[in-house]
MITORRO-192846 format. One record per residue (C-alpha): chain; y, x, z. Coordinates in steps of 0.001 Angstrom, whole numbers, plus 524288, in hexadecimal, padded with zeros to 5 digits. Each point is the difference from the previous one (the first is absolute). Layout:
<sites>
SITE / A / Y / X / Z $
...
</sites>
This chain:
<sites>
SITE / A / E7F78 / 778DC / 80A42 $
SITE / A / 7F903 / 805BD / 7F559 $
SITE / A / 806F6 / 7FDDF / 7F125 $
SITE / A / 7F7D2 / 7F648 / 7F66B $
SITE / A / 7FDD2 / 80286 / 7F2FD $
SITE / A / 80063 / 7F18C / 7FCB4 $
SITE / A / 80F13 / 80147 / 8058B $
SITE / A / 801EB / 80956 / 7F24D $
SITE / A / 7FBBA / 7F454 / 7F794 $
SITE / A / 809B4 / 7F774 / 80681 $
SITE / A / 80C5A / 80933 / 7FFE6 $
SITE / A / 7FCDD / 801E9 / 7F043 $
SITE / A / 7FFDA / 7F031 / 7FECC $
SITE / A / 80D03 / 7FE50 / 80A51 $
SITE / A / 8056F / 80B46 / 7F53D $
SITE / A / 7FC5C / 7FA51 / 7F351 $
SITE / A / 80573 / 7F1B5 / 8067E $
SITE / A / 80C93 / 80768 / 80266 $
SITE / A / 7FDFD / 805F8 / 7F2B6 $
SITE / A / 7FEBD / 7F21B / 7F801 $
SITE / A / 80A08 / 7FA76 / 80790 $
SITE / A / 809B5 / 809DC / 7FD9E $
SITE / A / 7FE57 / 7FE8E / 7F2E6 $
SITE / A / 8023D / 7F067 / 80022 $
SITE / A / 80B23 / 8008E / 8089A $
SITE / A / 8083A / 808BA / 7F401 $
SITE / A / 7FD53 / 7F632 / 7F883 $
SITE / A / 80821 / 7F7F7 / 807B7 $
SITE / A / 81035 / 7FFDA / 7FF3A $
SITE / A / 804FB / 80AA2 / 808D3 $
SITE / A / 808A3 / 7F5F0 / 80899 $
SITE / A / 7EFE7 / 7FBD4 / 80268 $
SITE / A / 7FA34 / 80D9D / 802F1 $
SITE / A / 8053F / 80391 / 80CBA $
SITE / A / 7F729 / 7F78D / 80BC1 $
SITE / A / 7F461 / 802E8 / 7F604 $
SITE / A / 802A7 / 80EA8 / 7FF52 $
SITE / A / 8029C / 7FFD4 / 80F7C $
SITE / A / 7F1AB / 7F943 / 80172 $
SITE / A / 7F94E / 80A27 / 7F5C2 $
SITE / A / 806B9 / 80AF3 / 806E5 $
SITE / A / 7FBB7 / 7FA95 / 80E2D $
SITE / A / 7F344 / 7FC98 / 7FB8E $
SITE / A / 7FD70 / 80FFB / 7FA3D $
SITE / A / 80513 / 80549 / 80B73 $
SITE / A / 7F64A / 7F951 / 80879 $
SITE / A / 7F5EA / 8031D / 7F6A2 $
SITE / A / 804C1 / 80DE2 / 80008 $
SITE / A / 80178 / 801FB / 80F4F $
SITE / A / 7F01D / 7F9E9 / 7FFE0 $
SITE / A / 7FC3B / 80AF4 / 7F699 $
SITE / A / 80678 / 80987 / 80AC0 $
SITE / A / 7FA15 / 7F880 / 80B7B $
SITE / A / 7F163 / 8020B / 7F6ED $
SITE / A / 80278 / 80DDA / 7FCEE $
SITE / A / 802D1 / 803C0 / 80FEB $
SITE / A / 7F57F / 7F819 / 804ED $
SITE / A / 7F54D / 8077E / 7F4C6 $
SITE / A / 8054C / 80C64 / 803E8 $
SITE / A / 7FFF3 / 7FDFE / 8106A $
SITE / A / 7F45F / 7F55C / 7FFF4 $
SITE / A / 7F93C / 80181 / 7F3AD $
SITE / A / 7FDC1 / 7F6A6 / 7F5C5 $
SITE / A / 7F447 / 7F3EE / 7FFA9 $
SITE / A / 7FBE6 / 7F6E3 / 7F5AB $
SITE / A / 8064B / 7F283 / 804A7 $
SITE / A / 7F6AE / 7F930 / 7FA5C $
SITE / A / 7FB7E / 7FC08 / 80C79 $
SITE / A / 80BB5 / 7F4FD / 80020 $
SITE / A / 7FB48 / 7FA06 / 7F55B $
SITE / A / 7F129 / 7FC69 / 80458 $
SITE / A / 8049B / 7F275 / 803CE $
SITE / A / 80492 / 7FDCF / 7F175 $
SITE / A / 7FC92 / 7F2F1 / 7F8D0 $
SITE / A / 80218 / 80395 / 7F276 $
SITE / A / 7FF13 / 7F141 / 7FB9C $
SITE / A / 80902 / 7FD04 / 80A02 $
SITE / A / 80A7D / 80B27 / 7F866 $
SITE / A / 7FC43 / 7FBCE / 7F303 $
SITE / A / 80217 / 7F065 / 800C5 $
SITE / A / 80EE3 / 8041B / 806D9 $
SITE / A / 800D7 / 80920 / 7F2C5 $
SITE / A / 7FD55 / 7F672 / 7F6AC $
SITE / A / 80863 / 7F628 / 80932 $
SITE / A / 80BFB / 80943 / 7FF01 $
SITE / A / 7FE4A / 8018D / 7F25A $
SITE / A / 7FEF6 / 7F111 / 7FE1A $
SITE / A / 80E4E / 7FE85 / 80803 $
SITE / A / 80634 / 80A42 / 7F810 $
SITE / A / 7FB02 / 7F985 / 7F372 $
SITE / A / 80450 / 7F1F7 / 803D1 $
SITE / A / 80CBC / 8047B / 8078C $
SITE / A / 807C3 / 8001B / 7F3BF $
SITE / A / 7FB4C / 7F0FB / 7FE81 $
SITE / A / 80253 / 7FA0B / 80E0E $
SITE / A / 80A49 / 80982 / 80458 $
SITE / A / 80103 / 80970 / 80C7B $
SITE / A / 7FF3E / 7F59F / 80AAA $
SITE / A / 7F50B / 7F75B / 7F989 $
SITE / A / 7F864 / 80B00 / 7FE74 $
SITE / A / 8009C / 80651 / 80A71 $
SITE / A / 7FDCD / 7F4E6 / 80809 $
SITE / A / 7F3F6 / 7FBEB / 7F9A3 $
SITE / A / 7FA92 / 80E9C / 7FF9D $
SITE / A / 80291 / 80227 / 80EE8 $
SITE / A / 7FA48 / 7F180 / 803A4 $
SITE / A / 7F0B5 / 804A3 / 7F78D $
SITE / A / 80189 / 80DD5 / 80579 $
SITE / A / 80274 / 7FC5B / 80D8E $
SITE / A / 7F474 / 7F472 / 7FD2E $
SITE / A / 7F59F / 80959 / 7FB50 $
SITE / A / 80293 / 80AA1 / 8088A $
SITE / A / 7FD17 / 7F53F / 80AAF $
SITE / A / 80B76 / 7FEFD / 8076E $
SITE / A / 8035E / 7F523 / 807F5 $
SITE / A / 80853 / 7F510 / 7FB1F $
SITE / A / 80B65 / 7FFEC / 8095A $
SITE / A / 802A4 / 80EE0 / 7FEEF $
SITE / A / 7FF5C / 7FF7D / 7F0AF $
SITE / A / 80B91 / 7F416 / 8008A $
SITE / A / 80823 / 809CA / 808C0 $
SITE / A / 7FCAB / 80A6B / 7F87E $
SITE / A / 80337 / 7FC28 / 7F43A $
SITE / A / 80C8B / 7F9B3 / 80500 $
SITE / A / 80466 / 80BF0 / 804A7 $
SITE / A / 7FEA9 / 80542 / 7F42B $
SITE / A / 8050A / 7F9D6 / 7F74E $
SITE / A / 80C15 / 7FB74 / 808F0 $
SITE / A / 801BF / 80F34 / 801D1 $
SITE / A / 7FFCE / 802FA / 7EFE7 $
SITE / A / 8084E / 7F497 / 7FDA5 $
SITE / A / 80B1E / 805FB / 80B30 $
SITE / A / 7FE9A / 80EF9 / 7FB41 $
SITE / A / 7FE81 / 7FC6D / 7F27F $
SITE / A / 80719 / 7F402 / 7FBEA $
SITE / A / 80B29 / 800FB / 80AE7 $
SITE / A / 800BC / 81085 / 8054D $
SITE / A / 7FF19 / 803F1 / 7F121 $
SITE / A / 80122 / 7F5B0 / 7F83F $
SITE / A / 7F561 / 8015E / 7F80B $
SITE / A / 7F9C7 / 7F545 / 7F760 $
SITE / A / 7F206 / 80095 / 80148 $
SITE / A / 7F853 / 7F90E / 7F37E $
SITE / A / 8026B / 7F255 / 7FF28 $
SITE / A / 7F523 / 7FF1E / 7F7BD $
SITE / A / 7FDDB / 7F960 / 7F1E3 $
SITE / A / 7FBED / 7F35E / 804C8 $
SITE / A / 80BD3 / 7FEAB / 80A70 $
SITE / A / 80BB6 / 80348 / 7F819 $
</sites>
C-alpha cells in the first residue's frame, strides 16, 4: 500500500491535538495529570508508529496523493457539523455536559440522516458510558452548566 500525502496533514493535526492538550492538562493540579498524560502519551505514540508505518510504505510502495478518498466529500455536509460543534462548545458552559451533548448528538445524528431507533441507542450508549467512566471510574464532574446549578 502506497503512503498518502494527505496521511502527513493528519499526523501534523493528531500532533498539534497532542500538542494543545498537553499544554491544558499542566494547567491542571498534578493529582489530575496522570490518565490525561497516559492518553497524550498513547495518543503520540500511535501517531508516531503511523508516521513509521507512512515512511516504510513511501520507501517500499511509493507515495500517492490520497486525494482520491476524498472525491465523495460534501463540504456543506462538513461545514454545518463545524458550525454545529462550535455551537455545543459555545452553549455547553450554559446547559452542562449531558444537556449538551444530548441535544448535539440527537441534530447530528438527525441531519446526517440516520434512523431514529439507532440514534436513541446510540446516544444512550453514550452517554450511559460517559456517565460510568466519567462520573463513577474517575469521578469526574462534567459541567453542570449555568442554568442547572
Amino acid at each position: 500500500m502506497k503512503m498518502k500525502k494527505t496521511d502527513i496533514g493528519v499526523c501534523l493535526v493528531m500532533y498539534g491535538v497532542c500538542a494543545f492538550f498537553l499544554y491544558m492538562t499542566l494547567q491542571l493540579p498534578k493529582a489530575a495529570q496522570i490518565y490525561p498524560l497516559c492518553v497524550i502519551a498513547l495518543l503520540a505514540a500511535l501517531t508516531t508508529l503511523h508516521v513509521f508505518n507512512m515512511i516504510r510504505a513511501a520507501i517500499k510502495e511509493g507515495v500517492e496523493s490520497g486525494l482520491d478518498d476524498f472525491k465523495d466529500f460534501v463540504p456543506s455536509q462538513f461545514f454545518t457539523l463545524f458550525a454545529m460543534i462550535l455551537i455545543y462548545l459555545a452553549v455547553m458552559p450554559y446547559l452542562g455536559f449531558y444537556v449538551a451533548s444530548v441535544l448535539f448528538m440527537s441534530a447530528s445524528l438527525i441531519f446526517l440522516r440516520v434512523k431514529l431507533w439507532q440514534a436513541v441507542l446510540a446516544e444512550i450508549a453514550i452517554i450511559a458510558l460517559v456517565y460510568c467512566a466519567f462520573t463513577l471510574f474517575l469521578e469526574v464532574r462534567l459541567p453542570a452548566g449555568i442554568l442547572f446549578e
